[in-house]
C-alpha positions as CSV (number, residue, x, y, z in Angstrom):
1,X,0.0,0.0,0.0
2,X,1.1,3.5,-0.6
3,X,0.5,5.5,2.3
4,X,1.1,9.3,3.5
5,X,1.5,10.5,6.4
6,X,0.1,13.9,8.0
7,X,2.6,15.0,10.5
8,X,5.8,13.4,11.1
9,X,4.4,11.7,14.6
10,X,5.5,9.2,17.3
11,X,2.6,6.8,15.5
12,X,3.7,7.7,11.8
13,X,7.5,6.9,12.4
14,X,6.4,3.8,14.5
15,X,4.6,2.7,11.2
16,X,7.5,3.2,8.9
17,X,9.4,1.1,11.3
18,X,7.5,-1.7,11.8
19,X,5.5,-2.2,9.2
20,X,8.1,-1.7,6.3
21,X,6.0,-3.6,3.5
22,X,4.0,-0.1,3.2
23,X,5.7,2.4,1.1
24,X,5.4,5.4,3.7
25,X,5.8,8.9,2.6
26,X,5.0,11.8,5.1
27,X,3.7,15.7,5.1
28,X,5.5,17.3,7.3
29,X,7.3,20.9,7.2
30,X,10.0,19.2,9.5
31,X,11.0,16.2,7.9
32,X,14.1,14.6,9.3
33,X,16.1,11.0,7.5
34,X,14.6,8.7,6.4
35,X,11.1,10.1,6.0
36,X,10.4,10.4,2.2
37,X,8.4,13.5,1.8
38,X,5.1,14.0,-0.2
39,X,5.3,13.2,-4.1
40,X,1.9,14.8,-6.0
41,X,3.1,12.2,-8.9
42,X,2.0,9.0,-6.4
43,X,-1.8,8.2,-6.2
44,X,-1.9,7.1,-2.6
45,X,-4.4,4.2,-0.9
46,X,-4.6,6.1,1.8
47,X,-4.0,9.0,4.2
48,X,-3.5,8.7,7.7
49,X,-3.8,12.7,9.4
50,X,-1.6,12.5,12.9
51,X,-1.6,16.6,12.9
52,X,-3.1,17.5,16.5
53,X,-5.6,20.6,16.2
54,X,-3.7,23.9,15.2
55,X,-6.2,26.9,16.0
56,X,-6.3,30.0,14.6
57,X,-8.5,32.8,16.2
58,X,-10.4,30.1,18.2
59,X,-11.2,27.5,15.2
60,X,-9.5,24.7,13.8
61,X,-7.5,25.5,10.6
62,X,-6.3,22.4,8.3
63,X,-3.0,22.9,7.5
64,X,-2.9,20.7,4.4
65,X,-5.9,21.2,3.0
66,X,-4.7,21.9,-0.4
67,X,-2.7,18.3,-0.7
68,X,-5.5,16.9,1.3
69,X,-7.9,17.9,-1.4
70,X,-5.9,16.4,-3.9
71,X,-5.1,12.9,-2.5
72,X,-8.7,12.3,-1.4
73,X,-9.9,13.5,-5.3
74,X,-7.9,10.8,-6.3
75,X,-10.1,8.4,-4.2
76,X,-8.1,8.1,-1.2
77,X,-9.5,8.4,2.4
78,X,-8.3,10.1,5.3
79,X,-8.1,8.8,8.8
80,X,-7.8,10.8,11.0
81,X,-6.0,10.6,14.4
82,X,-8.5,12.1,17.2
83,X,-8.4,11.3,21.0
84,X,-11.0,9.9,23.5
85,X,-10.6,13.6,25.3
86,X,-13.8,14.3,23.2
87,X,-15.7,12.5,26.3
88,X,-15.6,14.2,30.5
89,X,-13.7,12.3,32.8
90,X,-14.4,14.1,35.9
91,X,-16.0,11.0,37.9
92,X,-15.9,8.8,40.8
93,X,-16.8,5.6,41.9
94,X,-16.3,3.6,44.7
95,X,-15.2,0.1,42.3
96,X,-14.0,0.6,38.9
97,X,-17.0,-1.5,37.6
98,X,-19.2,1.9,38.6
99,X,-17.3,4.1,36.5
100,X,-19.6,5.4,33.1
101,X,-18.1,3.4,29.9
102,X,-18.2,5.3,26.5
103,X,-18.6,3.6,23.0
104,X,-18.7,4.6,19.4
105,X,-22.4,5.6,20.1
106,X,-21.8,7.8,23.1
107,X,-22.2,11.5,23.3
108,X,-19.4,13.6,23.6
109,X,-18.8,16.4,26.1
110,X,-15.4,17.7,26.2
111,X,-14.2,19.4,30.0
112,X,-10.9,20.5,28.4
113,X,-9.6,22.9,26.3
114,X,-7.7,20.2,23.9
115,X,-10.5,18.1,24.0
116,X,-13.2,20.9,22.7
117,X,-10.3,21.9,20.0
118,X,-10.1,17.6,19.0
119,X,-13.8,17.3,18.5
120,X,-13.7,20.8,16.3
121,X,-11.0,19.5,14.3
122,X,-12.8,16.4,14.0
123,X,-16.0,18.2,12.4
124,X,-13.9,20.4,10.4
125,X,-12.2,17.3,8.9
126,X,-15.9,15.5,8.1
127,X,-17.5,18.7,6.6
128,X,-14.7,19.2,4.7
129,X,-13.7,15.5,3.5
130,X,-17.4,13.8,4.0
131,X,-16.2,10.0,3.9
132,X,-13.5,10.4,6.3
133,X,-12.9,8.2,9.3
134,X,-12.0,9.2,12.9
135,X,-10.2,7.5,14.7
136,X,-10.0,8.2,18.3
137,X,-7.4,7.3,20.9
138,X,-6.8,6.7,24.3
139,X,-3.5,7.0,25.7
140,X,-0.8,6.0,23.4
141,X,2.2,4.7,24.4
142,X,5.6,2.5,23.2
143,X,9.1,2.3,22.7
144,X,10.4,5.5,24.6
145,X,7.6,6.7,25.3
146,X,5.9,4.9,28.3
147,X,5.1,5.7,32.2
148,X,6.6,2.5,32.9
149,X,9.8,4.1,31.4
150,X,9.2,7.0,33.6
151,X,8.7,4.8,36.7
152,X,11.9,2.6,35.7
153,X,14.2,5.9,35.4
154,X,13.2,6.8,39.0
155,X,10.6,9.3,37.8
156,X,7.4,8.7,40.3
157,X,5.6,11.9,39.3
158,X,2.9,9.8,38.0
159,X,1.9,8.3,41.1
160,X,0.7,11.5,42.1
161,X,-2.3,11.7,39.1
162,X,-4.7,9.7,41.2
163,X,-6.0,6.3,40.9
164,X,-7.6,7.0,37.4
165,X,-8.7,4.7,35.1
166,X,-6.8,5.0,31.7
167,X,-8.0,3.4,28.4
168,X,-4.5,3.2,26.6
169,X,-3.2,1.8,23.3
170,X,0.1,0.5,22.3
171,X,1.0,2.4,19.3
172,X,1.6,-0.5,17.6
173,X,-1.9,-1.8,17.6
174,X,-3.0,2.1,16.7
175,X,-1.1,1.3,13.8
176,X,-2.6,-1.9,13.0
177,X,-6.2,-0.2,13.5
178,X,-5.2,2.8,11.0
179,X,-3.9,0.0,8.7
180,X,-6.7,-2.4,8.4
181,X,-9.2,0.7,8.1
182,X,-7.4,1.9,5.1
183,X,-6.6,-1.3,3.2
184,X,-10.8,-1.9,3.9
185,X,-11.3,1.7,2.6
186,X,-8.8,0.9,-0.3
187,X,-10.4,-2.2,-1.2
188,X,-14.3,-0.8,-1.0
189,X,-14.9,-2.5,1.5
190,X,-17.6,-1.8,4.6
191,X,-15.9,0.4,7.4
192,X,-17.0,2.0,10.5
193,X,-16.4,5.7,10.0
194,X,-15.6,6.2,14.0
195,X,-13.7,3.7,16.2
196,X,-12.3,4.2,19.1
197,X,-8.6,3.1,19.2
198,X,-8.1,1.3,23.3
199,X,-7.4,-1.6,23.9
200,X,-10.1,-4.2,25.1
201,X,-8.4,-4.0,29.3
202,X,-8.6,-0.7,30.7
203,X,-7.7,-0.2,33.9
204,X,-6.9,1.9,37.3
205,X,-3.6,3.4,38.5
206,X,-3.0,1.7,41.2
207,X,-3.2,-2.1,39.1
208,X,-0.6,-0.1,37.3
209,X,1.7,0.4,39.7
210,X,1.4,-2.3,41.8
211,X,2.5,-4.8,38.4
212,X,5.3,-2.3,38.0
213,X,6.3,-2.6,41.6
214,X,6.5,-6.3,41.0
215,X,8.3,-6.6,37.6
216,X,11.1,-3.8,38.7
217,X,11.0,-4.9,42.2
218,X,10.5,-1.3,44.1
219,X,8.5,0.5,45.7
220,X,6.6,3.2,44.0
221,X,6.0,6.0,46.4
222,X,2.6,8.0,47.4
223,X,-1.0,7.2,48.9
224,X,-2.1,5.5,45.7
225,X,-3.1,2.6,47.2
226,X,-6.2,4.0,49.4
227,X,-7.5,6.8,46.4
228,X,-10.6,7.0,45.0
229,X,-11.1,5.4,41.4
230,X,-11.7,8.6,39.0
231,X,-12.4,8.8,35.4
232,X,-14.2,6.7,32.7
233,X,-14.0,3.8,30.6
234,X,-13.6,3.9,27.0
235,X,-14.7,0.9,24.7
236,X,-14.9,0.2,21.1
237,X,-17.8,-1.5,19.4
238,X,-15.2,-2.7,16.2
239,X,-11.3,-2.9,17.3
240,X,-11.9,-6.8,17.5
241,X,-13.5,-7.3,14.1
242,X,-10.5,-5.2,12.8
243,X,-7.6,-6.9,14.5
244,X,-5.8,-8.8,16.8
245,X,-4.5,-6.7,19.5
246,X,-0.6,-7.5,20.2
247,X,-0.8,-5.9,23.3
248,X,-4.2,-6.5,24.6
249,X,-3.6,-4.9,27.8
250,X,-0.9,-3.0,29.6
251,X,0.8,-6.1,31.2
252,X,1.9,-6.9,27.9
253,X,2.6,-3.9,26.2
254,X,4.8,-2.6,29.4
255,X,6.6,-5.3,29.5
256,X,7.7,-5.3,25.7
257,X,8.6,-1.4,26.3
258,X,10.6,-2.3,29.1
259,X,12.3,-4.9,27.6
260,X,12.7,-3.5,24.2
261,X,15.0,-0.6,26.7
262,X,16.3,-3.3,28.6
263,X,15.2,-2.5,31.6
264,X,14.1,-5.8,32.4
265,X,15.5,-9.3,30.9
């Protein structure tokens, strides 16, 4: 598949990497070796858009539009990189079980700034490009970029966020998702237009820590243990019937990282 690449992103550069049967090119004003940049002569299969929301005078502007107009004339779809910050997570519950869960159906009600400027972006992008697909992410993490990196360098500022539950992804399976929805898209085949990008195990801080406690044998500090489980739970409807998660959950995706950085055997 020929595939560009909007922004020259953690995600993008993982998918070079890792998944080098794709010829990659990228659209980026900061291009660095070995990213090829954008050729107008390619037709591409797809387009996967990794550019956070840039404002301009309080509205979303699209930075590419022009080279996004021309890729998706040629019959190419965009997918487009969003983030589960579209839904509130100011909530508590006495069991994780009680926290609210959010699908592909649920209404959105951003609290923060970045997540009102993500869902604007995200309507810009469909009024603009009707046929496009969002694809929204929870917390993406991987090689070098990881709180159990953090937490391995000695860095325990995380223990002081609260005992939150996190819906996360391993940037490799965000890969896979973006993949499989544009060869479908490529192909003419059937695709949902939103999906959220988690993994199927969400969980709590403190589960967090206290596996990371175990597998680096320390002791993470703070009062994490006894705090009130916050936030929400993020599902997707589709993720299964799209692919097979390498790192269904963050046991196995923090171990890889921490491997992959040797800090554990």
């Amino acid at each position: 598949m020929k595939i560009l690449i909007a922004g020259a992103s953690f995600t993008g550069k993982h998918l070079l990497r890792y998944f080098p049967e794709h010829d990659v090119h990228f659209l980026s004003r900061n291009l660095e070796s070995p990213l090829l940049p954008y050729d107008s002569s390619i037709t591409y299969d797809f387009l996967i858009d990794t550019v956070p929301a840039v404002m301009v005078n309080g509205a979303p502007v699209l930075c590419y539009k022009d080279v996004f107009s021309d890729v998706t004339g040629r019959g190419a779809r965009i997918i487009h990189i969003s983030s589960t910050s579209v839904f509130p997570d100011s909530f508590t519950a006495s069991r994780e079980s009680d926290l609210p869960v959010f699908d592909e159906t649920s209404a959105t009600a951003p609290e923060g700034d970045s997540g009102r400027e993500r869902l604007a972006l995200e309507k810009l992008i469909l009024d603009t490009f009707p046929g496009s697909i969002i694809l929204r992410a929870g917390g993406i993490y991987g090689p070098g970029r990881c709180v159990a990196l953090q937490i391995a360098n000695g860095d325990f500022s995380r223990a002081t966020s609260g005992n939150k539950m996190v819906s996360r992804i391993h940037v490799h399976d965000l890969c896979k998702l973006a993949l499989a929805l544009g060869q479908r898209s490529a192909r003419k085949m059937p695709v949902p237009f939103l999906v959220h990008a988690v993994d199927p195990n969400p969980c709590v801080n403190s589960q967090i820590f206290e596996f990371l406690e175990d597998l680096l044998k320390i002791t993470i500090p703070g009062n994490w243990r006894s705090q009130t489980v916050t936030g929400r739970t993020i599902r997707s409807m589709y993720t299964s019937d799209l692919i097979e998660f390498t790192y269904p959950g963050f046991r196995e995706g923090f171990a890889a990282v921490l491997k992959e950085s040797s800090k554990v055997g």
